[in-house]
C-alpha positions in Angstrom: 1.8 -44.9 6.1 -1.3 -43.0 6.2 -2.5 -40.9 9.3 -5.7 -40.4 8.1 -8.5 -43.5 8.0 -11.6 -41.6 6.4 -13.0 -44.3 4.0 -12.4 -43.7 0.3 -13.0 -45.8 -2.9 -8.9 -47.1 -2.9 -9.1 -47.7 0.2 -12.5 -50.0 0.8 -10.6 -52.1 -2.5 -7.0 -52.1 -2.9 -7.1 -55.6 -4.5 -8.8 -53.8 -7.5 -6.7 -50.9 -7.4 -3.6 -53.3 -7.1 -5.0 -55.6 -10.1 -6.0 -52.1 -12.3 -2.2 -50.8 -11.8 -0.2 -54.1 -12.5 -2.1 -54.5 -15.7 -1.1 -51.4 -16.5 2.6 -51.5 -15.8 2.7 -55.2 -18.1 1.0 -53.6 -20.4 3.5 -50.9 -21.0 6.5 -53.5 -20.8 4.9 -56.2 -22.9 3.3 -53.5 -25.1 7.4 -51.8 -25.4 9.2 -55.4 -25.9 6.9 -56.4 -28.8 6.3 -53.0 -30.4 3.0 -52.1 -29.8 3.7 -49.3 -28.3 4.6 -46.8 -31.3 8.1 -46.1 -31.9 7.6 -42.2 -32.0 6.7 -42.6 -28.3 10.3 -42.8 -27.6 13.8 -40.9 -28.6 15.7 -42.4 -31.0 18.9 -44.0 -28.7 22.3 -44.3 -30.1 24.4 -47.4 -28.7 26.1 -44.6 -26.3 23.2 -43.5 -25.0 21.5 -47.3 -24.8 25.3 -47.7 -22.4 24.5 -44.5 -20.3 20.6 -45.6 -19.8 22.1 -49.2 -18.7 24.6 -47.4 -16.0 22.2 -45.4 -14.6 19.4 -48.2 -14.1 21.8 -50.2 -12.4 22.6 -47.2 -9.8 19.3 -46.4 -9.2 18.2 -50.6 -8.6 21.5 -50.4 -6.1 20.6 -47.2 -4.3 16.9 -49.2 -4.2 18.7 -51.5 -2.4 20.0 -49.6 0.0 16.6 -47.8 0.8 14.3 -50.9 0.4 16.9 -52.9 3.6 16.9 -49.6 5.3 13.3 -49.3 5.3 13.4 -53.2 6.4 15.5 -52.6 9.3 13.7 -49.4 10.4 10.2 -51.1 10.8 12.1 -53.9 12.7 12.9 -51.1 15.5 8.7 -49.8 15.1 10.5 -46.5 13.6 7.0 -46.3 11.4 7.5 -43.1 9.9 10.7 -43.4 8.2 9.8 -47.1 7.2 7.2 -45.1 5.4 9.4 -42.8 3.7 11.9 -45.3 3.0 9.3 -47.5 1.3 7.6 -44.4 -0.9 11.3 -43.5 -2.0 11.6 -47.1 -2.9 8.5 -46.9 -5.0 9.5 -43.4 -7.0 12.8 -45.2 -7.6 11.0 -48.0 -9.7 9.3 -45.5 -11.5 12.1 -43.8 -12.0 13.7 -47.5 -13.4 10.4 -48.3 -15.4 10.8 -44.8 -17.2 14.4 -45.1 -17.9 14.3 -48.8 -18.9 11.3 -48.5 -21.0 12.9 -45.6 -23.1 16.3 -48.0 -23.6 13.9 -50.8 -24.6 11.3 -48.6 -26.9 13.9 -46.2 -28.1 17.2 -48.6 -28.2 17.3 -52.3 -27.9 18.7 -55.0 -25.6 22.2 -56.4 -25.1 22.5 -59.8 -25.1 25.6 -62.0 -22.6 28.4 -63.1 -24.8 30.7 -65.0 -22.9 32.1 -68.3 -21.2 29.9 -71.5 -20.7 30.9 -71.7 -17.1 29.6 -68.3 -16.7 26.8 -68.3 -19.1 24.3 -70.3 -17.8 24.6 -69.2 -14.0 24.0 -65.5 -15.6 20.9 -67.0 -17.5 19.9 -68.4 -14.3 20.1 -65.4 -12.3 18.7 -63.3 -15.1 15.7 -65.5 -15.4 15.1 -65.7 -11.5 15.5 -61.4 -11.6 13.3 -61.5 -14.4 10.2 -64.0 -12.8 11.0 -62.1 -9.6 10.2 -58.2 -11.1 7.1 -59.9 -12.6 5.7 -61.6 -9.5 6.2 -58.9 -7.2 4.4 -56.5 -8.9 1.2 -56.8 -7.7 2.8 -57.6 -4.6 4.7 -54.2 -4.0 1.6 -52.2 -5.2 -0.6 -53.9 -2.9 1.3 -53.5 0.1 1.8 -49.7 -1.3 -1.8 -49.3 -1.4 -2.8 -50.4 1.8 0.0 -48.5 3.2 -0.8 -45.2 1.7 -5.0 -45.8 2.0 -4.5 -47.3 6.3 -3.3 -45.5 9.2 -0.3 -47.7 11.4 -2.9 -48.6 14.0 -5.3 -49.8 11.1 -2.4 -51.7 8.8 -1.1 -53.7 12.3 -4.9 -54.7 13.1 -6.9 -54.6 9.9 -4.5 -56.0 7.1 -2.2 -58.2 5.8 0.1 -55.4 5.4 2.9 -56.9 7.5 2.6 -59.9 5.9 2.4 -58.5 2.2 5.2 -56.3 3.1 7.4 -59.0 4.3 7.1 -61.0 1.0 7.3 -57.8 -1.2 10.2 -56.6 0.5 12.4 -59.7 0.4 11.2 -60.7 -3.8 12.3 -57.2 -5.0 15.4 -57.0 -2.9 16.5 -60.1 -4.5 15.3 -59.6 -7.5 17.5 -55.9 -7.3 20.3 -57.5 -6.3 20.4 -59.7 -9.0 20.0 -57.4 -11.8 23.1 -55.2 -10.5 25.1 -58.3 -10.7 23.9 -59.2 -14.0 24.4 -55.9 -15.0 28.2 -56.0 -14.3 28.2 -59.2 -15.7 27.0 -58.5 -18.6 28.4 -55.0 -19.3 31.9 -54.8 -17.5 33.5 -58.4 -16.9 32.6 -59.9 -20.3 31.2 -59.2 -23.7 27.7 -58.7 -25.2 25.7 -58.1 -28.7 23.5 -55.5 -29.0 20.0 -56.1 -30.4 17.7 -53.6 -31.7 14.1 -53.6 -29.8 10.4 -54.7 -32.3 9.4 -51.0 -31.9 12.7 -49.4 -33.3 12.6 -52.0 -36.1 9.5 -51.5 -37.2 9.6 -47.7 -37.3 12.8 -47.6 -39.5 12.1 -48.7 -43.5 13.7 -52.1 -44.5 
């Protein structure tokens, strides 16, 4: 993605970079889910509002979709430059997921499936493989973001695993996308759900 190859300190070690940001990002998600990360931090969600945050995750993962196979399809034809914009847009839409879903999480709570056994434990199943999938891939995505952003084409094609990286990063979180939209429909339009408070709103309201 990057036109330029002067040497910098991101650049000479992405791994480190890569391993510096993903312990960041489960630190925030861990630290939200189990209420470490103060209660204050976040606004205080009605049900309503936990519903709108859920609606508009799931159209920004879909519209991810979109922009994550069209950036797959556009490298395919060597159309580098907007394979590089694609894959950047991709990138500012999960942070635009992590912000959203961290404030339904820290300042709401969860919803949990409520529905038939038939359709139960294929949703767990495809919940749980979303799930693993978001968490394996990413150090994955930053990785291949970091060496795309630090390494000029000619120098990702010749010097990297970019390609490689890419390949893998681009296929987990498509899936792993995918899945949550369906889950998502699942679980909030085609049958029922309970709605659980998250560990940092518990703890900040008196018992």
């Amino acid at each position: 993605m990057a036109t330029a190859s002067a040497d910098n300190p991101v650049k000479e070690h992405p791994a480190a970079v890569t391993a510096v940001l993903s312990v960041v990002g489960y630190g925030l998600v861990v630290g939200t889910f189990l209420g470490y990360v103060p209660g204050t931090v976040f606004p205080d969600l009605s049900l309503a509002e936990v519903n709108l945050l859920s609606d508009a995750i799931a159209l920004v993962n879909a519209v991810n979709v979109v922009v994550i196979a069209a950036g797959w399809r556009w490298i395919r034809r060597d159309e580098v430059r907007k394979h590089a914009v694609a894959m950047v847009a991709s990138f500012a839409l999960i942070l635009v997921f992590l912000a959203m879903y961290l404030t339904k999480i820290g300042g709401g709570g969860t919803k949990e499936f409520v529905g038939p056994t038939f359709v139960y434990y294929p949703y767990l199943a495809m919940l749980a493989i979303h799930i693993v999938l978001s968490i394996v891939a990413v150090p994955v995505v930053l990785y291949a973001l970091v060496l795309g952003l630090t390494h000029s084409p000619g120098e990702l094609r010749r010097d990297t695993p970019h390609r490689r990286v890419g390949r893998i990063a681009a296929g987990s979180w498509l899936l792993s996308l995918s899945l949550g939209v369906v889950t998502y429909f699942l679980l909030n339009h085609l049958y029922g759900w309970e709605y659980v408070q998250s560990a940092a709103t518990l703890v900040a309201v008196p018992l």
